[in-house]
C-alpha positions in Angstrom: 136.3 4.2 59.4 136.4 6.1 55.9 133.4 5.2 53.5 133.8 5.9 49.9 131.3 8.7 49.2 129.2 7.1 47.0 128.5 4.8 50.5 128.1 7.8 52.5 125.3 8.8 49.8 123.6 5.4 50.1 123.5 5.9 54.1 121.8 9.0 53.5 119.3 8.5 51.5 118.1 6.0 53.5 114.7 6.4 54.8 113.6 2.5 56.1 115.8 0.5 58.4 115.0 -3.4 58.3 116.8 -5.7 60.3 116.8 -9.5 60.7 117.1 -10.7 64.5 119.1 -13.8 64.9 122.8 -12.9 64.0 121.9 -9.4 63.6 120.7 -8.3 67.4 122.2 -12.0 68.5 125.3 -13.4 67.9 123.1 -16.5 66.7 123.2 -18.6 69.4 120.8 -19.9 71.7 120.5 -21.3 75.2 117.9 -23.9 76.0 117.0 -24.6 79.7 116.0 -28.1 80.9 112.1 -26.9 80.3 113.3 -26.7 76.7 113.0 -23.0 77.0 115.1 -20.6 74.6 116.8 -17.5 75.5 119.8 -14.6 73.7 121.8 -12.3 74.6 121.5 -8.8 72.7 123.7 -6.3 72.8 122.1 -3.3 75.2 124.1 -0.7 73.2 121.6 -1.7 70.2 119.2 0.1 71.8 121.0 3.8 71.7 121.8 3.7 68.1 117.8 2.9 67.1 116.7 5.9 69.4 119.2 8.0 66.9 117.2 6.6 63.9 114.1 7.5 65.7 115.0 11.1 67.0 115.6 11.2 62.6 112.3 10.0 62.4 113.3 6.6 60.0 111.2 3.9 60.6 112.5 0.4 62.2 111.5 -3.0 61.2 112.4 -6.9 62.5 111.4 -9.1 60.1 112.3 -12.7 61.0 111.6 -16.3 60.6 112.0 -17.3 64.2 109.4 -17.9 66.0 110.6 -17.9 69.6 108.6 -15.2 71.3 111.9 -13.4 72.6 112.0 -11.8 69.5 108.9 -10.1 69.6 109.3 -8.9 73.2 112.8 -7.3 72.6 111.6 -5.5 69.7 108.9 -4.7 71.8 111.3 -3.2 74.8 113.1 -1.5 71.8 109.5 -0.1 70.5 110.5 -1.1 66.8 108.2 -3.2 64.8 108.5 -6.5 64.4 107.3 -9.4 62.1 108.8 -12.7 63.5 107.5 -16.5 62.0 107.9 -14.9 58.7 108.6 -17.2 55.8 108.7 -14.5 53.0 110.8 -11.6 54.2 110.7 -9.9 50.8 107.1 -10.1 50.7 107.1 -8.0 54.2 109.3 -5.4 53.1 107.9 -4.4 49.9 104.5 -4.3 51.8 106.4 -2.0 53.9 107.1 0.1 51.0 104.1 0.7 49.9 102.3 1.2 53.0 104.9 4.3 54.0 105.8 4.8 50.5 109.7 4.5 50.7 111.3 3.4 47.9 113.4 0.3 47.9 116.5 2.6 46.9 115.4 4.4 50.6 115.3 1.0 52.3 118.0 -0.6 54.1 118.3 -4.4 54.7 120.9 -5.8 57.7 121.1 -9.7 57.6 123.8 -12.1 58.3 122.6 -15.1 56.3 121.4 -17.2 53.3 118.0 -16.7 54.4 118.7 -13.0 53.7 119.7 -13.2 50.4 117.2 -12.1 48.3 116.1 -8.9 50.8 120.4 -7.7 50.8 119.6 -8.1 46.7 116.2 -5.9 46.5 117.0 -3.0 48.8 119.0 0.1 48.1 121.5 -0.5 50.9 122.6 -4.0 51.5 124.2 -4.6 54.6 125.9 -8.1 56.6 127.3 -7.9 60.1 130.8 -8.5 60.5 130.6 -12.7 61.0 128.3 -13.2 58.3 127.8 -16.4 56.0 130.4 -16.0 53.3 127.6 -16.8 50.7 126.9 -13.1 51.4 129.9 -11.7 50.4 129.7 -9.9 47.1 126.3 -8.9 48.0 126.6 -6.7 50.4 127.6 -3.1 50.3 128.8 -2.4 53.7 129.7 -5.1 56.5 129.9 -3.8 59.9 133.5 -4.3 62.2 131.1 -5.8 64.7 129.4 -8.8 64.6 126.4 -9.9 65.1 124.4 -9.6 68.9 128.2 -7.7 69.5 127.1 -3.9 68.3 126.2 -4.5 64.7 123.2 -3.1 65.1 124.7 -0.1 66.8 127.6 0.5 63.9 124.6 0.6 61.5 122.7 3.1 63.3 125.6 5.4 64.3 127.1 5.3 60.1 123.7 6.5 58.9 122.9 9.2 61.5 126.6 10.3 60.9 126.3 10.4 56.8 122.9 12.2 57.1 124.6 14.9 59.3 127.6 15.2 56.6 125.2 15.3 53.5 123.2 17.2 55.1 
């Protein structure tokens, strides 16, 4: 895929990854068991492309409003932080910010829905997975091939390692 270069700039500058996790490591459905218990599926490929943005030493974040456990424990397994039950994702990032002192221009938001909205809008890099409400469109600067819980999350983490290598 060819970026323009003023995308492949954005993807290097980038310093903070933030994802959402339903729609973004999901594809955004769920399976409930006669105990009323919820389960995903995630994509296991995920997991490669966030050791990349590790070995490049960019921190990881889950910020999302769910509240099923399963989100914490795969973020967990991944060893990326996680906020999950959060009302005010905004709020969380910019205290993410500050705390590591990245700039929002250095920050990247993923999300795939209305919800998102107004974290795609703050950050420097604003990007929807590939099956994303339409209500995002316009707002985002990139949207992966993938969808969501289908390698989205991979695509994203392969494009920045990949621009940081060519701008060096």
């Amino acid at each position: 895929m060819k970026l323009s270069p003023d995308l492949v700039r954005k993807f290097s500058s980038i310093q903070l990854a933030v994802f959402d996790f339903d729609g973004v490591f999901t594809d955004n459905r769920v399976w409930i068991n006669e105990k009323g218990e919820e389960s995903v599926a995630c994509y296991r490929g995920d997991g490669i492309g966030l050791n990349y943005l590790k070995e490049k030493n960019i921190p990881i974040w889950v910020i999302s409003s769910e509240i099923n456990p399963v989100v914490k424990m795969r973020c967990e397994k991944l060893k990326i932080e996680c906020i999950h039950g959060c009302e005010k994702k905004l709020l969380e990032i910019k205290r993410i910010n500050e705390a590591l002192d990245i700039s929002r221009d250095q920050t990247m938001f993923v999300g795939n829905d209305v919800n998102d909205l107004e974290c795609l809008a703050y950050v420097g890099l604003a990007v929807t997975v590939g099956d994303a409400h339409p209500d995002l469109n316009g707002l985002s600067q990139y949207q992966t091939y993938n969808p969501g819980g289908h390698g989205a999350v991979r695509e994203v983490c392969d494009l920045l390692v990949t621009c940081k290598k060519v701008v060096g």
